[in-house]
C-alpha positions as CSV (number, residue, x, y, z in Angstrom):
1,X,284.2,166.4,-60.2
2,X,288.0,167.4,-60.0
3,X,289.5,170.4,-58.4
4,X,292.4,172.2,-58.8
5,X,294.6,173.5,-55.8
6,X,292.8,176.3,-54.5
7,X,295.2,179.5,-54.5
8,X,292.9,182.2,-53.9
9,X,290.0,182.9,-51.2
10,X,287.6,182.9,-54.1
11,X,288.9,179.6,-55.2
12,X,288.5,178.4,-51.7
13,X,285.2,180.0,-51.2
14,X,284.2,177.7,-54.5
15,X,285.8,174.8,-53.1
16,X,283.9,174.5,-49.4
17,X,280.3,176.1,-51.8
18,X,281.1,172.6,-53.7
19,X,281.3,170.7,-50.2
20,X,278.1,171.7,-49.2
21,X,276.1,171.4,-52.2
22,X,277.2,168.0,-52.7
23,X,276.5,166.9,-49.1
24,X,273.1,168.4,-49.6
25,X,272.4,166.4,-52.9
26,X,273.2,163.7,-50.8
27,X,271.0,164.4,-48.2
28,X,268.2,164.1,-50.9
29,X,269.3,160.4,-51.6
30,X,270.0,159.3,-47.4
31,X,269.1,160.2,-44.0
32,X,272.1,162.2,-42.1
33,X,272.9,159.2,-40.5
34,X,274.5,157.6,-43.6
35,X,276.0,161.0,-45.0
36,X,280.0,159.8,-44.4
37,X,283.0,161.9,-44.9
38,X,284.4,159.4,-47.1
39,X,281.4,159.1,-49.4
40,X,281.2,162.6,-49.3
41,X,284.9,163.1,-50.5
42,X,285.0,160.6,-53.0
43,X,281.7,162.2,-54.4
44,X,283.3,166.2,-54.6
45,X,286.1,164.7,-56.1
46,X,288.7,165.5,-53.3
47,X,290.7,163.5,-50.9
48,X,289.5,163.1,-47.2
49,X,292.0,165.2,-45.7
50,X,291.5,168.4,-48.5
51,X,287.7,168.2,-47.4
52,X,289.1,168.6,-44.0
53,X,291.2,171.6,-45.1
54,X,287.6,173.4,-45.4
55,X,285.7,171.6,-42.5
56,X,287.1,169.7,-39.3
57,X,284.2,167.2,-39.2
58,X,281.3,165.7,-41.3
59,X,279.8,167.0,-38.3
60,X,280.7,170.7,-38.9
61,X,279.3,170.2,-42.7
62,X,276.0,169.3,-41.8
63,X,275.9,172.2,-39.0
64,X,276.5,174.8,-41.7
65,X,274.1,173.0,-43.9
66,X,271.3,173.1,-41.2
67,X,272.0,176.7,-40.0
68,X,271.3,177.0,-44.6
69,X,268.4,175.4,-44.4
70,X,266.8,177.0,-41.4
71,X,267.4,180.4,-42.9
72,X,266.0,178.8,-45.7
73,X,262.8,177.8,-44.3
74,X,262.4,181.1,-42.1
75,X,262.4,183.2,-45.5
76,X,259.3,180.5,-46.8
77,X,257.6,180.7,-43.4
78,X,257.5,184.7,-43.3
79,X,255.5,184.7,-46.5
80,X,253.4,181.6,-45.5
81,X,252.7,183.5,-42.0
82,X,251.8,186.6,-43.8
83,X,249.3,184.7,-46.7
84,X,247.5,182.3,-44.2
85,X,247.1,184.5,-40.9
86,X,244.3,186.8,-40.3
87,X,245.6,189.1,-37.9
88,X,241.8,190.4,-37.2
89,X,240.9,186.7,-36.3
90,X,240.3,185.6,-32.7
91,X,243.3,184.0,-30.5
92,X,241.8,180.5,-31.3
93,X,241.8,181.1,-34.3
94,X,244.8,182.8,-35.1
95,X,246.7,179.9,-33.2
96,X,245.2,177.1,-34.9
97,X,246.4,178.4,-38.2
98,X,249.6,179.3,-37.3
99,X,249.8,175.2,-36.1
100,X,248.7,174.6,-39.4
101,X,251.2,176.7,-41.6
102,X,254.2,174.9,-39.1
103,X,253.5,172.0,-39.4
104,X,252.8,171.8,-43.7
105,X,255.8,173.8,-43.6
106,X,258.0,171.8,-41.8
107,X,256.7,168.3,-43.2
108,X,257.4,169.6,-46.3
109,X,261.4,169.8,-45.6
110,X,262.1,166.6,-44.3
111,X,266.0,167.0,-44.5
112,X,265.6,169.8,-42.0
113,X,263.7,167.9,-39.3
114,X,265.9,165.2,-40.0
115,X,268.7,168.0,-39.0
116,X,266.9,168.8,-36.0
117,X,266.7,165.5,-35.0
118,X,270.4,164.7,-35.2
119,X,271.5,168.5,-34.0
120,X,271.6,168.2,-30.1
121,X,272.8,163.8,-30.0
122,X,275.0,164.0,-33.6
123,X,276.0,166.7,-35.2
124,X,277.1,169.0,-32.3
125,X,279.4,166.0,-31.3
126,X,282.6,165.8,-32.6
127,X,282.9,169.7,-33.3
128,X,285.3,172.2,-31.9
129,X,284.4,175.0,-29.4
130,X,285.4,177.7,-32.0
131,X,282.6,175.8,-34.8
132,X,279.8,175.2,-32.1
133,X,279.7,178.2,-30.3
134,X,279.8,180.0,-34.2
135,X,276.8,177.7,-34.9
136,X,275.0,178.6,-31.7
137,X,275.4,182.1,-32.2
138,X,274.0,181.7,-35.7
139,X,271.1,179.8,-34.1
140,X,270.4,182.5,-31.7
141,X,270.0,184.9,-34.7
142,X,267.5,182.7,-36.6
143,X,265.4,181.7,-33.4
144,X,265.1,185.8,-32.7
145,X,263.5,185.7,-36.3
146,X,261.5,182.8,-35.8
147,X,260.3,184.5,-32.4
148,X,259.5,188.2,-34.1
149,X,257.4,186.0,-36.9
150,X,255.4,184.4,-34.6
151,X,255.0,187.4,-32.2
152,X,253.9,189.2,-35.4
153,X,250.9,187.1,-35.6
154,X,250.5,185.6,-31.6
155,X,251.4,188.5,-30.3
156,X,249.7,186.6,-26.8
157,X,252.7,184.4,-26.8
158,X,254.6,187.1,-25.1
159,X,257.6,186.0,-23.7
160,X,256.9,182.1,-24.2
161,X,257.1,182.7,-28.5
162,X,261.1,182.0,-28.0
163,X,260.2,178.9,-25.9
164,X,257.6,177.5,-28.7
165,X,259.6,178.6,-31.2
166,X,262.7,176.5,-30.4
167,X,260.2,173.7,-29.0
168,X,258.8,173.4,-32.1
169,X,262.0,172.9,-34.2
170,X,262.7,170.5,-31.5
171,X,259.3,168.7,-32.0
172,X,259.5,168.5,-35.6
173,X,263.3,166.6,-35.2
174,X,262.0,163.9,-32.7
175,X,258.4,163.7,-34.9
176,X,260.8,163.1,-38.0
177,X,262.5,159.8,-36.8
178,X,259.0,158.1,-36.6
179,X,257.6,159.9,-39.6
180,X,260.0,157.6,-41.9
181,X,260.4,154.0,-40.9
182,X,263.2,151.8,-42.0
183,X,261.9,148.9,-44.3
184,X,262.1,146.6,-42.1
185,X,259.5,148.4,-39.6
186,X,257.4,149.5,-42.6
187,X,256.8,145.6,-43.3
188,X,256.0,145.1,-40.1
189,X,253.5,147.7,-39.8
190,X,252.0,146.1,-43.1
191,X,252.3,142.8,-41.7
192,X,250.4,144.0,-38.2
193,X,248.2,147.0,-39.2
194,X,247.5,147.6,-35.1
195,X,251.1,148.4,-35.0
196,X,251.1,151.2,-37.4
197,X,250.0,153.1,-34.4
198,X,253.8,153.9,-33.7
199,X,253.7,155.6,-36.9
200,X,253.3,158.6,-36.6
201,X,253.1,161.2,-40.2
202,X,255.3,164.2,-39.5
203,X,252.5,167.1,-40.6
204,X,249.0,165.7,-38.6
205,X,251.4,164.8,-35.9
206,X,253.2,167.9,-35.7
207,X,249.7,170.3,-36.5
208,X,248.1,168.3,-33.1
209,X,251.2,168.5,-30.9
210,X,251.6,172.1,-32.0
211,X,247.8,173.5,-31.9
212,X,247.6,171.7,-28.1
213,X,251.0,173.2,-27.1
214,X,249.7,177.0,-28.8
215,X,245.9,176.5,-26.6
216,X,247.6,174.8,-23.6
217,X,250.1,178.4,-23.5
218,X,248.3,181.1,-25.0
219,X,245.7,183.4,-22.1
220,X,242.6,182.7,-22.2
């Protein structure tokens, strides 16, 4: 891919759409921890300091592509809420399948938990005030929606749904890291089945932690 110099805001609008697509492709092929901003510029087709032009960091990138993705997967979830809840069910009830809809939901995007994981000791590193604090606020906005969702359904929660709600996207980051073990540990665990017990899949893991959390808070 080769780029012209972009002249116009439409051009550069085109130009940072191109940075994030391909930095999400890539995301497909590596964790974020290998994403670089060299291998990221040679694949767009642009030299390290034009990608720079359009974002200060590799860091900032992959905050814009999270804040994406989270939207994203708040759209999905909405519908998934609204299909697999029955509002008329009891408390237990209702909880246990809103566990369930999380967790399937979220172990089915496994480049977002992987975002979660790195937010808080990666990716809001090496970032400017002006870029975090526009990420932040942006991450107030979609933890409001997250909370409304789940006060649609748990309407219990009360004023712990924005404390679960951002517990759980924090749950489903640190879950993710042992969800997908480096070959090396994978061996291992083949090697020594009782040490497979550190390995720990990202959707029963998250649907137990999240079901206990949703019982342990909720009135009885």
């Amino acid at each position: 891919m080769t780029f012209q110099r972009a002249r116009t805001e439409e051009q550069r609008e085109i130009r940072r759409r191109a940075i994030l697509d391909m930095a999400s492709a890539m995301l497909d092929e590596m964790p974020v921890a290998a994403v670089t901003l060299n291998e990221l510029s040679r694949r767009v087709g642009l030299a390290k300091p034009n990608v720079l032009r359009y974002f200060e960091s590799r860091e900032a990138v992959l905050l814009e592509l999270l804040d994406l993705f989270l939207r994203e997967w708040l759209a999905e979830l909405a519908t998934d809420l609204a299909a697999g809840v029955d509002d008329k069910q009891p408390m237990p009830v209702r909880a246990k399948a809103v566990a369930e809809i999380l967790s399937r939901s979220l172990a089915g995007r496994v480049v977002l938990c992987d975002l979660f994981g790195a937010q808080g000791s990666v990716l809001e590193h090496n970032v400017s005030v002006e870029v975090v604090a526009r990420y932040k606020r942006a991450s107030l906005e979609r933890l409001t929606t997250m909370t409304d969702l789940l006060g649609q359904h748990l309407p219990e929660l009360g004023d712990t749904a924005a404390l679960f709600s951002l517990q759980t996207m924090v749950l489903a980051g640190s879950l993710s890291a042992y969800s997908t073990p480096p070959p090396s540990l994978r061996a291992a665990y083949e090697a020594e089945p009782d040490l497979a017990r550190f390995h720990l899949p990202l959707q029963e893991s998250l649907r137990l932690s999240l079901t206990a959390t949703l019982l342990g808070v909720l009135p009885r």
